[in-house]
N, C-alpha and C positions, 0 to 999 in steps of 0.2 A: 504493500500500500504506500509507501515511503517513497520507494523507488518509483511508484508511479507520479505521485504529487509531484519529485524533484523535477522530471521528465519536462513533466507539465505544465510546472512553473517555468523551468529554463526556456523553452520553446516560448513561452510568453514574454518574457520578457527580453529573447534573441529578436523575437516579430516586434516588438516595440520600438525598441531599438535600431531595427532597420528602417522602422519608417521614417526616423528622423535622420535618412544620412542622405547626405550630398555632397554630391561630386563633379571636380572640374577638370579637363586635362586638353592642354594646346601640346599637336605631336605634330613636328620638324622632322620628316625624311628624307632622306638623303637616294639618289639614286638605285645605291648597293643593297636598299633594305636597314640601314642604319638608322637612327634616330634616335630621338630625346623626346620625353613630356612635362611639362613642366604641369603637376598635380597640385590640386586644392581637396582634400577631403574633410568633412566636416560631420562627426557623429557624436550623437547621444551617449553619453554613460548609461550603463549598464544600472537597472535601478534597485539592485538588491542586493548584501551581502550575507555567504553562506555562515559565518561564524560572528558572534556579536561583537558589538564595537561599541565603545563606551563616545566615538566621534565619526562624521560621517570621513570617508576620504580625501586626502588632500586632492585639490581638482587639479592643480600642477602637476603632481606626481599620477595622477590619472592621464594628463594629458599626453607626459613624456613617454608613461606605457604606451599608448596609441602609437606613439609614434615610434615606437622602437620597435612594436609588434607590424608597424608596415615595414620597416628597412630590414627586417630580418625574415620576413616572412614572404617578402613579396618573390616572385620567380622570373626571371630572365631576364632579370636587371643587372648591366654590367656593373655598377657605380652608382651613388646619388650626391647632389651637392645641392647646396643655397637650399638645407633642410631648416626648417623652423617649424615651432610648435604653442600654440596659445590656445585661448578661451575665447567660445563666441560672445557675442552679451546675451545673449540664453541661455549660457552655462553649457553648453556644446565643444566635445574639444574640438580641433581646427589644427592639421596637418599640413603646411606647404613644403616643395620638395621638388627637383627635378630629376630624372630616372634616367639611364641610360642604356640602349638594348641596340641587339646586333640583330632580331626580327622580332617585328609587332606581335606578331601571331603565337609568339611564344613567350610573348611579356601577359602576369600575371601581377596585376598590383594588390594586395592583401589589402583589404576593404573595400576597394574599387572594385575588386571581381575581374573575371577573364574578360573579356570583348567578345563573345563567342559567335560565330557567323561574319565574322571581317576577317576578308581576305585581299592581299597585293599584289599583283602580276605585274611585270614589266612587260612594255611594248616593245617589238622590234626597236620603231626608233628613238628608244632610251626616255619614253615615257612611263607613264604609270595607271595600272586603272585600280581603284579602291573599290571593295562591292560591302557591303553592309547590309545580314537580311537581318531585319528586329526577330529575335526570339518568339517566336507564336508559342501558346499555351502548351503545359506537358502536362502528361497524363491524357485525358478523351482527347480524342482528335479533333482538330477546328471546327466549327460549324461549316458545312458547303463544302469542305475536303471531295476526294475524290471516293475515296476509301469509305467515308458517309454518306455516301448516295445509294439508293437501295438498287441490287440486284437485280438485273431484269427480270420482269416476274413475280414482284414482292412489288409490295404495297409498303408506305411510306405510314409510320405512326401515325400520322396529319389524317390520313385517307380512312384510318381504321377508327377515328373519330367523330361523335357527330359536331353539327356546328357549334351545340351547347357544351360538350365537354372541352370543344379546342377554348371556348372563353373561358372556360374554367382554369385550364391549365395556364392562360395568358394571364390571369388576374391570380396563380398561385405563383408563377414566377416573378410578377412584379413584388406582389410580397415578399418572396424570397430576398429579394432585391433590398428590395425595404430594411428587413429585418440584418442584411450583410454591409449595408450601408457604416455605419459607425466602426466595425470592425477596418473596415476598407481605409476610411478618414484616416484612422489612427496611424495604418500601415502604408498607405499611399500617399496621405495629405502632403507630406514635407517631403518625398523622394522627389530628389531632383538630379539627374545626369547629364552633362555638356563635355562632348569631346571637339574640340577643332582639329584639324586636320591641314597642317602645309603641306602640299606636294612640289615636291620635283619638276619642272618644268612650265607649260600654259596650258591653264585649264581650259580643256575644249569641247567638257560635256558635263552635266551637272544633269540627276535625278532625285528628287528625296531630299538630300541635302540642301542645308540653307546656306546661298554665297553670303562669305564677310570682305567687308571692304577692302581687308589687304590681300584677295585674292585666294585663299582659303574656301573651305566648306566646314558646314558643324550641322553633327545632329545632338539634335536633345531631345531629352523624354522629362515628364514633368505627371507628376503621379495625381497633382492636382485637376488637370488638364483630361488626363486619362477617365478621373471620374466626374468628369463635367460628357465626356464621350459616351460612355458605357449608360449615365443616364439618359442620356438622349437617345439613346439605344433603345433601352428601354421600353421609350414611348413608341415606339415603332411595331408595328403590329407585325409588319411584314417580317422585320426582324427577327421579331421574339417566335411566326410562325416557323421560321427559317430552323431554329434553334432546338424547337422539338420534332421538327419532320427529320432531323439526325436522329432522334429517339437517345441523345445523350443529353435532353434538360436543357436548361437556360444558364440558370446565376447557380446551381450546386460548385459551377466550378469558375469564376469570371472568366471567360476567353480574354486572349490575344491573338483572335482572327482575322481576316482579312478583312475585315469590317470595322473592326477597329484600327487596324494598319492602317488603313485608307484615311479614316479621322483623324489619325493623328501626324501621320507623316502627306499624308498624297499620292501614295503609292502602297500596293499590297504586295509588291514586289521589292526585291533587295533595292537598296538608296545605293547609285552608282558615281562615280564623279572620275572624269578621267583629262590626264594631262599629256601634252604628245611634246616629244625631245627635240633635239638634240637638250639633255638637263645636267646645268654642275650641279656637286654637294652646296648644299645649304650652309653646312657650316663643318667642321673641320672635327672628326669624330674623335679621331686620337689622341689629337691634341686636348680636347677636352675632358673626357676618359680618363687620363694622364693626369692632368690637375686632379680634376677632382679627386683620383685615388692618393694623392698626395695630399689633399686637403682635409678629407676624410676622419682620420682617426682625429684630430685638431676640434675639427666639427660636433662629433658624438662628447667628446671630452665638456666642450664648452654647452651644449645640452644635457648636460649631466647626463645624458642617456649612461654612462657606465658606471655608474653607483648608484642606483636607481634602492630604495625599501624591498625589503622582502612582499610579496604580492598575497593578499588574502582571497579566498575563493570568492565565488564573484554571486552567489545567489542565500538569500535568506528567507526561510519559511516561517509561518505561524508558529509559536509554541508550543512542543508537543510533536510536530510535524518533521521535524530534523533531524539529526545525528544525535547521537546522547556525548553532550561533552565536549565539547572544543577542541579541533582538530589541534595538533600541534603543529609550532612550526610555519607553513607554509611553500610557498615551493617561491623558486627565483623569479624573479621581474624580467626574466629572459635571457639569454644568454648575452657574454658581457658584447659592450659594442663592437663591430668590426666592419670590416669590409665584407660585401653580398660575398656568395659565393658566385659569381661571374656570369657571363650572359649566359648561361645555359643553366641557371638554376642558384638558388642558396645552398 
């Protein structure tokens, strides 16, 4: 029974926590696949601890953990430099930092998440094309998929309905809706993601993507935004018929289908943007790599990142609910600072 609560509680307060994170990252590539990002991440503490505390945690020493659990953790990061770390005025830590990777596709930033579905080809003539498909829903298959269209021969849920039960079912999904609503707030309100992207050469095709002034493209996702989409969704009749003639429900699970793709980006297809060559480097990868890993230890040192407190576990239950006893000890604030373990991983 213990073990189920800790479970239960951790998951809630992992989902809380993610809803307030935000994230910024401008990426400079070079030709070869090289590149830099210069990151902004910005999350919520963690709102509970596992073992009593006579005072809440110091937010400094919360913040520097953040930040030492992204420079140690993150994957296929050569180097970081011009790291800094503070508090939002909402009491948010706040992570800046610039990365440095030998490919995109295999940089992993610890908080920020993989980029998953971006890929970089290079053109014959030493250009570049970018593809970006937004992540659609896992688990049930999208609404209107290939694979959800019924069988020749088969009858579609919708059809084995009469008119009164298909309004029943639209006015139990809007409930459903209804009652997911506040959950959704808490975990989408505040997510916010913006990646810019400089390419290599002159952009000569743009899909999806929003151009910025210096020539660039950026996509963002904006969780507030998403559920201003899905309610208007909602009201769609057509929609919500769409969503049971799959015979997988409405809101049991919110989609990221192409229906919402479309709402939010312009396209239910991958956001494409591409540059044509002859392209030089951007900026000068060795050279920079080289500093920074010279600058590095200097860095973590004046962050205090390398005497950081012994770290207490990170969830607290009801009384009665927990462990018997006070754990001892603790475990380290992560290992001492250093340099990544290089572009192919920590």
């Amino acid at each position: 029974m213990r073990t189920a609560l800790l479970t239960l509680a951790s998951a809630a307060a992992m989902t809380l926590a993610a809803g307030c994170l935000e994230t910024e990252q401008e990426v400079t590539l070079n030709p070869d696949g090289s590149g830099k990002t210069r990151v902004v991440i910005v999350m919520a503490d963690m709102p509970f601890t596992m073992t009593p505390q006579k005072d809440p945690p110091d937010p400094q020493v919360t913040a520097r953990r953040f930040a030492k659990s992204i420079l140690e953790e993150s994957e296929g990061v050569a180097t970081w430099s011009d790291v800094a770390v503070d508090r939002t005025e909402d009491n948010r830590s706040r992570f800046t930092g610039t990365a440095y990777f030998q490919d995109f596709a295999g940089m992993h930033l610890q908080r920020a998440g993989k980029m998953k579905g971006a890929t970089l080809k290079k053109t014959p003539d030493g250009g570049m094309v970018l593809r970006l498909r937004p992540q659609q829903q896992t688990g049930p298959k999208a609404a209107g998929s290939a694979s959800d269209t019924p069988k020749q021969g088969e009858a579609s849920p919708e059809k084995l309905m009469s008119e009164e039960q298909i309004q029943q079912r639209l006015a139990a999904e809007r409930a459903k809706w209804q009652q997911m609503k506040p959950m959704m707030v808490m975990t989408l309100g505040k997510m916010k993601t913006e990646v810019t992207f400089h390419l290599p050469g002159k952009l000569v095709e743009v899909k999806g993507f929003e151009k910025t002034p210096e020539g660039g493209v950026r996509f963002a996702f904006d969780g507030a935004k998403m559920l201003k989409v899905l309610d208007k969704l909602m009201t769609d009749d057509a929609y919500v018929r769409k969503q049971i003639r799959t015979g997988k429900g409405g809101m049991a699970q919110p989609p990221m289908n192409e229906e919402v793709l479309k709402q939010l980006f312009g396209t239910a297809g991958p956001l494409l943007a591409q540059t044509a060559g002859p392209a030089e480097a951007q900026f000068d990868y060795k050279a920079e790599v080289k500093a920074a890993k010279a600058a590095y230890p200097a860095m973590i040192k004046k962050l205090g990142l390398d005497r950081l407190p012994k770290e207490q576990d990170t969830l607290q239950l009801p009384p009665g609910f927990g462990r018997e006893g006070d754990r001892e000890g603790g475990r380290e604030g992560g290992r001492e600072g250093g340099q990544p373990g290089g572009a192919g991983g920590r």
